[in-house]
C-alpha positions as CSV (number, residue, x, y, z in Angstrom):
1,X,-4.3,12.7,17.9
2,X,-0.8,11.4,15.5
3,X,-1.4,9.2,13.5
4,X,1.7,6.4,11.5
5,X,1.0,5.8,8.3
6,X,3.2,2.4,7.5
7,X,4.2,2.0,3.8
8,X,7.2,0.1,1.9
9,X,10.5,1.2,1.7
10,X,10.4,3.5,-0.9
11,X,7.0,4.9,-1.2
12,X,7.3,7.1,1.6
13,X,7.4,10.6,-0.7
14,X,4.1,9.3,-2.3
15,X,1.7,8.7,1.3
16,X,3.4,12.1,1.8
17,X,1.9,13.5,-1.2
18,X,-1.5,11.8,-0.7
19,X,-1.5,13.1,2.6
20,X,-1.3,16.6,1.5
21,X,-3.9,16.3,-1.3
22,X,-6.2,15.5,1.9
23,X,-5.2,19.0,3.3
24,X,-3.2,17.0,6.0
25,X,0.8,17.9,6.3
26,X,2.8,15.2,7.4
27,X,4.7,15.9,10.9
28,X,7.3,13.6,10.1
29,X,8.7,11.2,7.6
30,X,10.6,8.2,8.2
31,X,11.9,5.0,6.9
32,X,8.7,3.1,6.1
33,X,6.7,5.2,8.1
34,X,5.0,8.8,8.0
35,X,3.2,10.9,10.8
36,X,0.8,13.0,11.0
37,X,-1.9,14.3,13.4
38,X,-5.9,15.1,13.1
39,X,-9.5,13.5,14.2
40,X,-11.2,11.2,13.8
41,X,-12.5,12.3,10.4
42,X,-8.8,12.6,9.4
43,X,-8.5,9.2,10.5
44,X,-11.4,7.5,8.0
45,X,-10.5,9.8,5.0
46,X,-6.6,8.7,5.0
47,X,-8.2,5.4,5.4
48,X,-10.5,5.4,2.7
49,X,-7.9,7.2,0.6
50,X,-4.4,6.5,1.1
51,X,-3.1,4.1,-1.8
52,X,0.2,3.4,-0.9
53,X,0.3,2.7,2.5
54,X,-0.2,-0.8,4.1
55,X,-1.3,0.2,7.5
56,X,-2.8,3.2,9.8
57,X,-2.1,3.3,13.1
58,X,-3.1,5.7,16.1
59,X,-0.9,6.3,18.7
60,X,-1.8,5.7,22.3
61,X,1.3,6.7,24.1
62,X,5.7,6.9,23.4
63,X,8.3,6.2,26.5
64,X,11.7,4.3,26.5
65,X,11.7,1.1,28.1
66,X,14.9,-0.5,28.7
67,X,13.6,-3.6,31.1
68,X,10.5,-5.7,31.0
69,X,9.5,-3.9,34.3
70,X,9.8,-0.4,32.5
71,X,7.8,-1.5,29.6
72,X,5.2,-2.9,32.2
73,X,4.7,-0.5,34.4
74,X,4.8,2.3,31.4
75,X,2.1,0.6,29.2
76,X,0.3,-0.1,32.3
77,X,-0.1,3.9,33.6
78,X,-1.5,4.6,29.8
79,X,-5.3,5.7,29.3
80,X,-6.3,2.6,28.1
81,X,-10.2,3.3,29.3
82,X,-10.5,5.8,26.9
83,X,-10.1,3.4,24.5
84,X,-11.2,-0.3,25.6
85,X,-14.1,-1.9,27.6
86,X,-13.9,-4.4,30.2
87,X,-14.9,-7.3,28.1
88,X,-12.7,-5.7,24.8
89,X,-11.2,-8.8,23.2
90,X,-6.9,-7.6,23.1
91,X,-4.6,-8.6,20.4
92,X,-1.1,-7.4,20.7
93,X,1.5,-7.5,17.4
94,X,4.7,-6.0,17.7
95,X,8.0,-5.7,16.3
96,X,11.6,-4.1,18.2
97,X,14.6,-3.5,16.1
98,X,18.2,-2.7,17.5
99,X,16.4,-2.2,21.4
100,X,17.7,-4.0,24.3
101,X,13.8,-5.6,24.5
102,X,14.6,-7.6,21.6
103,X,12.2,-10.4,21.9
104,X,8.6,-9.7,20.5
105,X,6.9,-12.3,21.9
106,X,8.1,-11.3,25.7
107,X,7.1,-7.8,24.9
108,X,3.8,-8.8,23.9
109,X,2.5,-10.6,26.3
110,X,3.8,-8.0,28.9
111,X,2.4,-5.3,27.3
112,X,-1.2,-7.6,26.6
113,X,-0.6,-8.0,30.7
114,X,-0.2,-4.7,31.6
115,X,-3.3,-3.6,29.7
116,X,-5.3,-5.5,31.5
117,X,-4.1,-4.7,34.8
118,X,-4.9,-1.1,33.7
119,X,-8.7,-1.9,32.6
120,X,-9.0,-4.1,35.8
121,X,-8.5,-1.3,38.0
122,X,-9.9,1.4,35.6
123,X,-13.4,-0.5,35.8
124,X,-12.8,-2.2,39.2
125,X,-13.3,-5.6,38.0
126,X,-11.8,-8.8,39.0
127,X,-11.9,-10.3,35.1
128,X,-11.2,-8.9,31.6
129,X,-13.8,-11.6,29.9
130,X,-12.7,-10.1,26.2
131,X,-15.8,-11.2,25.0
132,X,-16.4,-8.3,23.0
133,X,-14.8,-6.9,19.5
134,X,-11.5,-7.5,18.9
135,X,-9.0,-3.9,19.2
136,X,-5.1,-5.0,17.9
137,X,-3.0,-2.6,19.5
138,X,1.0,-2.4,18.0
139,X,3.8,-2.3,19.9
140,X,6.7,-1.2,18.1
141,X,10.2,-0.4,19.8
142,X,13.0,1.1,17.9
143,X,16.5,1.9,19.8
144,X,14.5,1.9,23.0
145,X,11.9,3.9,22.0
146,X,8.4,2.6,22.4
147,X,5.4,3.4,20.2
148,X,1.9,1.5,21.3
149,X,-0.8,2.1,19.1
150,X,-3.8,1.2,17.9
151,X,-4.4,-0.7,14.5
152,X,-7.2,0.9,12.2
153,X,-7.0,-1.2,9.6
154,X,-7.6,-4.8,10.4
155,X,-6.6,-6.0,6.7
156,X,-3.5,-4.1,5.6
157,X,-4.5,-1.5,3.1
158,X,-3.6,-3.1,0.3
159,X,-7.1,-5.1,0.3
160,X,-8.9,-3.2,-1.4
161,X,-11.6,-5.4,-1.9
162,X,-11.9,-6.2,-5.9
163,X,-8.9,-8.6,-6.4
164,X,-10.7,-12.0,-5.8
165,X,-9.0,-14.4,-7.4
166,X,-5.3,-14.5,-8.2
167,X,-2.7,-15.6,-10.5
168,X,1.3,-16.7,-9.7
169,X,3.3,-13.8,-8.3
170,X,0.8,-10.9,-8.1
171,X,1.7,-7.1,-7.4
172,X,0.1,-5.9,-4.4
173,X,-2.4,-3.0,-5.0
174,X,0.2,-0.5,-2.6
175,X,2.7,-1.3,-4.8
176,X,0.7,-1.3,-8.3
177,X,-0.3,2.4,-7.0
178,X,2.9,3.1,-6.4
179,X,4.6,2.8,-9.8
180,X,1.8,4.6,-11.3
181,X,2.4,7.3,-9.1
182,X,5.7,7.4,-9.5
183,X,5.5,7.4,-13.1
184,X,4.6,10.2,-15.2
185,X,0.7,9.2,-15.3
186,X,-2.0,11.8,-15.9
187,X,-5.9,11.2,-16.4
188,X,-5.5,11.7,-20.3
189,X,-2.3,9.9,-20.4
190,X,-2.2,6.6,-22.4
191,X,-1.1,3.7,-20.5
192,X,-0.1,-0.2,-21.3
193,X,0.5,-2.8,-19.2
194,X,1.5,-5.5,-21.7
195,X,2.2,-8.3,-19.0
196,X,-1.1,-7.1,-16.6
197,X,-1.2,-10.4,-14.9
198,X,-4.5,-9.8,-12.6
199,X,-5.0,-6.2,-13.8
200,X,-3.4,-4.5,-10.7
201,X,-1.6,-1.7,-12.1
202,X,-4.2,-0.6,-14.7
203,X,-7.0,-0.7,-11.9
204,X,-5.0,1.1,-9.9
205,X,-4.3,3.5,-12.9
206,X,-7.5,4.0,-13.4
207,X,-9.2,4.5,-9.8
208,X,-6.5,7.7,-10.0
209,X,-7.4,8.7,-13.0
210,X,-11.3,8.7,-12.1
211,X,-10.5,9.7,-8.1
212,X,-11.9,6.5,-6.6
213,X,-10.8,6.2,-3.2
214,X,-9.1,3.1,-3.2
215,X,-10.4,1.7,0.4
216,X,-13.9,3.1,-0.3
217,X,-15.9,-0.6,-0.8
218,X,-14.4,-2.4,2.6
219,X,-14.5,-1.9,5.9
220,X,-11.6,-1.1,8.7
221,X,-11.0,-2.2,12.8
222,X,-12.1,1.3,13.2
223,X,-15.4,0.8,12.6
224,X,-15.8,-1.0,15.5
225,X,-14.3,1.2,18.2
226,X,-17.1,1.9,20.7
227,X,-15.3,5.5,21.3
228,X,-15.8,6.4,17.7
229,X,-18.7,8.4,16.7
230,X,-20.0,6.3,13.7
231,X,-20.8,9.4,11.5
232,X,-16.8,9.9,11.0
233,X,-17.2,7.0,8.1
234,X,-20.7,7.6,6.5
235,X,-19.4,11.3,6.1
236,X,-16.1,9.7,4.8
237,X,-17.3,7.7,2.5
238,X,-20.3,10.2,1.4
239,X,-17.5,12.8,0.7
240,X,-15.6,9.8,-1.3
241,X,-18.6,8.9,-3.5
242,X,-19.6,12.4,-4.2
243,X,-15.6,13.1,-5.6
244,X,-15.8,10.4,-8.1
245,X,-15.2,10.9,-12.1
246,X,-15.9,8.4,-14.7
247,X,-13.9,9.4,-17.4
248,X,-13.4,7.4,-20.7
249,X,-9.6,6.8,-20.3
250,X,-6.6,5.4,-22.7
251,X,-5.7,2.1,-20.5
252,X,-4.7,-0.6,-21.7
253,X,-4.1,-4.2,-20.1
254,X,-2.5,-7.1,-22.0
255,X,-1.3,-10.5,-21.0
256,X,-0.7,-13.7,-22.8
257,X,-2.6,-15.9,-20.6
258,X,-6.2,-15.7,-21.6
259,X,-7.1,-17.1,-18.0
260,X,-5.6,-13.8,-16.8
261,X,-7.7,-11.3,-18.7
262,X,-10.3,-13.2,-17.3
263,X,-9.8,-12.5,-14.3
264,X,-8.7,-8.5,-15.1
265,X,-12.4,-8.0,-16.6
266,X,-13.6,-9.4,-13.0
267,X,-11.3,-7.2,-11.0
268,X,-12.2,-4.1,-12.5
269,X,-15.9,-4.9,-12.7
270,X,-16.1,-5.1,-9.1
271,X,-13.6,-1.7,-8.4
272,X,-16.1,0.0,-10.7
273,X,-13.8,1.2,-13.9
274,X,-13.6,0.7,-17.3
275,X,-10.5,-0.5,-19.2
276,X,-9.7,-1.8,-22.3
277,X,-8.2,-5.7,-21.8
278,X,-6.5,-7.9,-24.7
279,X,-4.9,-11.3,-24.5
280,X,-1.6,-10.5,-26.6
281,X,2.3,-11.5,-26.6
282,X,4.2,-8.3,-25.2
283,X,5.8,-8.6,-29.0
284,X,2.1,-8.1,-30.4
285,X,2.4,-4.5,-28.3
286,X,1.1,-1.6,-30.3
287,X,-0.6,1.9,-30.0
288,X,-1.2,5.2,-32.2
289,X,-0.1,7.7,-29.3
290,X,3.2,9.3,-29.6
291,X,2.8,9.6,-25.9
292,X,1.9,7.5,-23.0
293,X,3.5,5.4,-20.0
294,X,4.4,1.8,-19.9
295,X,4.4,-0.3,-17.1
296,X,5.0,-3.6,-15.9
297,X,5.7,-5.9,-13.1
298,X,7.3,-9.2,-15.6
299,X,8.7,-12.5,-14.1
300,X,11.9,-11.9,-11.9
301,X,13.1,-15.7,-12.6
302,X,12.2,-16.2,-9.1
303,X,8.5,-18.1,-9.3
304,X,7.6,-17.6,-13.1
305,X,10.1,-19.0,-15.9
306,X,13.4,-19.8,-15.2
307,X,16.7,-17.5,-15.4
308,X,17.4,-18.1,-18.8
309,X,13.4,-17.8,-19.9
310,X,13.5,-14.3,-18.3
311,X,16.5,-13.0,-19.7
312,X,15.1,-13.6,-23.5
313,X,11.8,-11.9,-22.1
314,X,13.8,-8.4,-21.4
315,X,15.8,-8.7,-24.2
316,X,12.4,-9.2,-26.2
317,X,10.9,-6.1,-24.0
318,X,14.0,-3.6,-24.9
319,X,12.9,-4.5,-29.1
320,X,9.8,-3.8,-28.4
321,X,10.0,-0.8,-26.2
322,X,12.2,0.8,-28.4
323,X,9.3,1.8,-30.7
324,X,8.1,3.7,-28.4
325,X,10.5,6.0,-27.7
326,X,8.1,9.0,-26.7
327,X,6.8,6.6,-24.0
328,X,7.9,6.4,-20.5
329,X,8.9,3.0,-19.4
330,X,8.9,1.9,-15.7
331,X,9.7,-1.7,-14.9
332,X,10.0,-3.6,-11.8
333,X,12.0,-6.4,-10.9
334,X,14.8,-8.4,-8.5
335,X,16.8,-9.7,-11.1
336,X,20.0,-7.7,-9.9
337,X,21.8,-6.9,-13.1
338,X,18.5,-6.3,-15.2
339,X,20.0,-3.2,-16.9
340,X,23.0,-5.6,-18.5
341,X,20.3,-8.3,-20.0
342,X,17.9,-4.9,-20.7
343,X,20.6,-3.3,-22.3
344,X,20.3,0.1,-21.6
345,X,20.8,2.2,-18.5
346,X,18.2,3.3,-16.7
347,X,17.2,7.8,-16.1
348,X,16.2,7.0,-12.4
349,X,16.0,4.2,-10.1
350,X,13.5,3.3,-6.7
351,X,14.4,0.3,-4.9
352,X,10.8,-1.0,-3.2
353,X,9.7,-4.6,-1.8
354,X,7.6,-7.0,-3.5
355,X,6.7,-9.9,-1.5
356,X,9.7,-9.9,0.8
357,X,11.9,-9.5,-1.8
358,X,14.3,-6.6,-3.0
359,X,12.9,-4.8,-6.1
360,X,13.8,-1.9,-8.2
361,X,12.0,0.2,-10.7
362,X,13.5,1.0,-13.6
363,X,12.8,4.3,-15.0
364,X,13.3,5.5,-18.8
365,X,12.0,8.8,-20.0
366,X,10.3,10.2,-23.2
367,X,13.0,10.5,-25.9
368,X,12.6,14.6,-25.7
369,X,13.5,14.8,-29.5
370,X,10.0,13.1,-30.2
371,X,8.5,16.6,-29.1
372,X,10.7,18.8,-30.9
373,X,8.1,21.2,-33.2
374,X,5.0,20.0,-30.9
């Protein structure tokens, strides 16, 4: 079967590397998108374990359709019985960019229309009652080309189940995973977050660092597939616990909100690691390690503190960041001309997304002096 993994703009190259630490080898990788094909047991590990993706999706069937009676007729002469029941319960989402079947809501209700023609004739009823579970099947058409597939998520990835409560302007877990993936993180490399908000990157850190499957405590649309032998995800999931490490590890959260390391303690109780949390100004920041990784997701001047508030905040972060200089920094933000109030050029640069909005990471490297003699 292929499979689409769905990700942001950017963090393509890391589902890509996820992928082939599961033994899979992608087929294909696109803008916000990479393929790959397997079973159904492929299908519940890279759901269980893919950080950085938002969504997995199995493909059904691919055709060009050019006319509403193409895309009918098309969708409609599809194996749809090897997927749905009579009384299956259809939800159809879609998207079409630069096609000549430019409106999604057209395409989805032909598409919902033709699949039940097809399961009305397959099972040689009169009625589709969709009084059953619920399957969401994706229609997605790009330049003409059609993709219909079937979501296996439900919830997008990036609910991974321990971020309960939340405070102003969160980072997404995808996207938390992605900068410390991105970064030069290792198990037994010190890390500070010194404006952690609700914890996200350090959990995510640390679920790396100790090989917790990110997706392993919730449970996906797949589950529910009738076709699906049920053993695919208790062999998943067995195979998940079994891999984990609790190692004592060098992570630090900080955040000058007390109500926010509050919360952090919660969110990593309930994803099942251990971290070290303070309630500290990012100008209290301070650590023993030559080494390490910073990282941090501060206000853009967007929905926290206002332009002028978040330009003396990255001023104050370049003072303090400076004594570290054998400590990678990574920053993210959408304030366009961050390296000017920053003050220093960044080594390397990855533009991502961040709830609809434009962000970049900032990359500076270890000072390579601070090593000279190690």
């Amino acid at each position: 079967m292929q499979f689409t993994a769905t990700c942001k703009l950017g963090l393509e190259s890391t589902v890509a590397i996820q992928l082939k630490k599961l033994g899979i080898e992608p087929t294909e990788t696109l803008d916000a998108r990479v393929r790959f094909e397997g079973d159904y047991l492929t299908m519940a590990r890279t759901l269980l374990w893919l950080r950085t993706a938002e969504r997995l999706l199995m493909t059904v069937g691919t055709f060009t359709a050019r006319s509403f009676d193409e895309l009918f007729e098309k969708t409609k002469a599809l194996d749809w019985k090897a997927y749905l029941k009579p009384s299956t319960r259809i939800h159809v989402n879609g998207k079409s960019a630069k096609s000549t079947l430019f409106s999604v809501s057209d395409c989805q209700s032909i598409v919902k229309k033709a699949i039940v023609e097809n399961l009305k004739a397959a099972y040689r009823v009169d009625r589709i009652p969709e009084t059953a579970e619920e399957v969401i099947v994706e229609i997605g058409i790009l330049r003409d080309e059609v993709t219909l597939a079937l979501d296996c998520c439900g919830a997008g990835l990036s609910r991974r189940g321990y971020r309960t409560y939340n405070v102003p302007a969160p980072l997404s877990e995808t996207l938390g995973a992605g900068m410390v993936m991105l970064s030069k993180f290792y198990p037994d490399t010190p890390l500070i977050d010194p404006m952690c908000g609700s914890g996200t990157i350090p959990i995510e850190a640390a679920m790396i660092a100790n090989h917790i499957a990110p997706s392993r405590n919730r449970s996906f649309a797949a589950e529910q597939w009738t076709f699906l032998p049920r053993s695919v995800f208790s062999r998943a999931r067995e195979e998940a616990f079994d891999s984990e490490r609790h190692e004592t590890l060098c992570i630090l959260g900080s955040d000058v909100d007390p109500h926010c390391i509050d919360l952090c303690k919660k969110h990593a109780k309930k994803a099942g690691v251990m971290l070290n949390w303070r309630v500290a100004d990012v100008r209290d920041m301070t650590s023993d390690a030559k080494r390490g990784v910073i990282l941090c997701n501060p206000p853009y001047g967007e929905r926290l503190l206002d332009e002028r508030q978040v330009k003396a905040l990255y001023r104050t972060m370049r003072t303090v960041f400076d004594r570290f200089p054998g400590w990678e920094k990574s920053i993210i933000t959408a304030m366009r001309d961050f390296e000017t109030v920053y003050g220093k050029i960044a080594d390397k640069r990855r533009k991502l997304s961040n709830g609809g909005m434009v962000c970049t990471v900032y990359r500076y490297f270890a000072e390579k002096r601070m090593f000279d003699g190690d």
